[in-house]
Structure formats: C-alpha cells, structure tokens
C-alpha atoms as a printed R data frame, in Angstrom:
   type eleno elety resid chain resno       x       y       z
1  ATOM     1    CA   UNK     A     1  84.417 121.375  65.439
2  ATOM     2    CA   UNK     A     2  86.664 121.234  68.431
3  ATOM     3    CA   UNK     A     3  85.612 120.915  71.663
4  ATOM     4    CA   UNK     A     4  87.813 123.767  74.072
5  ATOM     5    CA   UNK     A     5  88.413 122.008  76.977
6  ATOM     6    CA   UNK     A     6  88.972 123.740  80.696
7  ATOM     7    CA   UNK     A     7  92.798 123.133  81.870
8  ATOM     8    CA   UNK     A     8  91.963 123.273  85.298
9  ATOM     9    CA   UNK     A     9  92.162 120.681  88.018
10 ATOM    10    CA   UNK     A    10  89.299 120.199  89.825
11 ATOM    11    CA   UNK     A    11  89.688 116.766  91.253
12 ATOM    12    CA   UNK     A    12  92.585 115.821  93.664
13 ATOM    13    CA   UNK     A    13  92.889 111.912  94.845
14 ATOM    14    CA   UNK     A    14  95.433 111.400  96.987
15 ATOM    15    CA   UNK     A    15  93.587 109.106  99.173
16 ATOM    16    CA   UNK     A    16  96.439 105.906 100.719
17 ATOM    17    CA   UNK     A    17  99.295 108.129  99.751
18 ATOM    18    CA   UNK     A    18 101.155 107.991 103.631
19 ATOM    19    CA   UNK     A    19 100.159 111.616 103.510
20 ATOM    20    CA   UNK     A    20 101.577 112.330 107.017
21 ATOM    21    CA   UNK     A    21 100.758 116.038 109.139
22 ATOM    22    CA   UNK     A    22 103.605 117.958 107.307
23 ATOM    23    CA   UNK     A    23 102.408 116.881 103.816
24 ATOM    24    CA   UNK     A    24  99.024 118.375 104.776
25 ATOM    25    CA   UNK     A    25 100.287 121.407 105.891
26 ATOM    26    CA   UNK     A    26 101.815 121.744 102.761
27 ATOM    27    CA   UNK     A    27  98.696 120.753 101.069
28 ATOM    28    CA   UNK     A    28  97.034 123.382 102.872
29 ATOM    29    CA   UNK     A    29  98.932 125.953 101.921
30 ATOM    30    CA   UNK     A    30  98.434 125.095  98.111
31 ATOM    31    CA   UNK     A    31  94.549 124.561  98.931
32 ATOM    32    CA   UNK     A    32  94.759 127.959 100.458
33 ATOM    33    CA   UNK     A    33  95.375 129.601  97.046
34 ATOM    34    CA   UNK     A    34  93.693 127.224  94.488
35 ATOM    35    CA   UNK     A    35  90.450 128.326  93.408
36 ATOM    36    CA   UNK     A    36  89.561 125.396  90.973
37 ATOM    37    CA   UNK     A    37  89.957 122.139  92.959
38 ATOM    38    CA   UNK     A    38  86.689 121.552  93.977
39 ATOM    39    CA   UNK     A    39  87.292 117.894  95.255
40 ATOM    40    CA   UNK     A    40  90.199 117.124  97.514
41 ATOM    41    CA   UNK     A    41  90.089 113.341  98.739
42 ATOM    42    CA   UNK     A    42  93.090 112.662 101.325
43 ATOM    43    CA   UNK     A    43  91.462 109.663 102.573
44 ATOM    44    CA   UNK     A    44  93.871 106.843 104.415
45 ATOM    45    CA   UNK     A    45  96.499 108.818 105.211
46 ATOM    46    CA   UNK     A    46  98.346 109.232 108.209
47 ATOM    47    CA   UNK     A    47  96.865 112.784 109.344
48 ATOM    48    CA   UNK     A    48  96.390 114.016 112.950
49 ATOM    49    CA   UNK     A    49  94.757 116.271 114.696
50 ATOM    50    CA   UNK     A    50  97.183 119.061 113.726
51 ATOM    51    CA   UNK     A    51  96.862 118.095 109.579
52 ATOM    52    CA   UNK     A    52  93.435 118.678 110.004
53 ATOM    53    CA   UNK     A    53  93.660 121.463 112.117
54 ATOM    54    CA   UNK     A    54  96.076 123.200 108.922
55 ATOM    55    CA   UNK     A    55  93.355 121.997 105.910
56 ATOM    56    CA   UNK     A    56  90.264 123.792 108.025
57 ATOM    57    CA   UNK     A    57  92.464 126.834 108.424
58 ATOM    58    CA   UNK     A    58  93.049 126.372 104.784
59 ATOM    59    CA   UNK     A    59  89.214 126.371 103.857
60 ATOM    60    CA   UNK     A    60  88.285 129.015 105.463
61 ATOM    61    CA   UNK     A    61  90.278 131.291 102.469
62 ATOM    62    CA   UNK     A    62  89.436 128.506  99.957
63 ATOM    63    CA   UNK     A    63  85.319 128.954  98.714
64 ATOM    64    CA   UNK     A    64  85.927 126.932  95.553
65 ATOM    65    CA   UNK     A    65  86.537 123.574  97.919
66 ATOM    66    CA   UNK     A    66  83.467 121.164  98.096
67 ATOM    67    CA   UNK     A    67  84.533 118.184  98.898
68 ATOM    68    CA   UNK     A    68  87.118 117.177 101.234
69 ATOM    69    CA   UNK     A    69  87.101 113.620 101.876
70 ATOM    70    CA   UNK     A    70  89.639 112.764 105.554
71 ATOM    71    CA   UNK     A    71  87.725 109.116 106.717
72 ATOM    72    CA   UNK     A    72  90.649 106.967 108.009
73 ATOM    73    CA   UNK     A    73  92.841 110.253 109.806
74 ATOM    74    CA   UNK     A    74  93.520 109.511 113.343
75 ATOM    75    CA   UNK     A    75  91.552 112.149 114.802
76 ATOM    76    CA   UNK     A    76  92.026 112.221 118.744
77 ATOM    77    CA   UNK     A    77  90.054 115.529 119.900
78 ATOM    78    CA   UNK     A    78  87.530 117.811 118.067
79 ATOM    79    CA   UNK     A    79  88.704 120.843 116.229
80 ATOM    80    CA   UNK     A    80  86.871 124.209 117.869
C-alpha cells in the first residue's frame, strides 16, 4: 500500500544565503500568509535591525511558525 504523503513545506533553510533587510521583508510577507512552515532558519545572513523588525511583525499573523532561527544578524538595538 502507498504511503500519501503531505505536500507541504514545513522546513525553510536559508541560513548563509546573503539574505540582506529587503529579502526579509519579502520573506516576511510570504511568512505572513504561510500556515505550514513551521521552521524558518535565516541564520548568517546579513539582517538588521529593520529585517527583524519586518519577520516579528510577520509572526504576529503567522501561529503555525515555531522555529525561527536569526543567530549571526547584526542586531544593534532591541525590538519593543
């Protein structure tokens, strides 16, 4: 018997990708919609303050998101 297996994506790695603070943005907004990635690992990338700033706006629509890994962003101030 065949197993059916579930399309979805539910792992993004994009870690060391030169990801800069547009590309999040635009990551963001596809986060912002997606309700099956549930790991999104954007480590090494060249995101700021106002990347980061876009993603967290983006989670707070996304509930399916549980793992969002950022270590290496150049993160100057924290994000209230």
């Amino acid at each position: 018997m065949m197993q059916h297996e579930d399309p979805c994506l539910r792992q993004l790695d994009l870690r060391a990708n030169e990801i800069s603070d547009a590309g999040a943005a635009q990551l963001a907004e596809g986060i912002e919609l997606n309700h099956s990635i549930t790991h999104l690992l954007i480590s090494d990338n060249s995101i700021t303050d106002h990347g980061a700033l876009a993603l967290a706006r983006a989670l707070y629509r996304n509930r399916s998101l549980t793992v969002l890994w950022l270590d290496g962003a150049s993160l100057q101030r924290s994000l209230r």
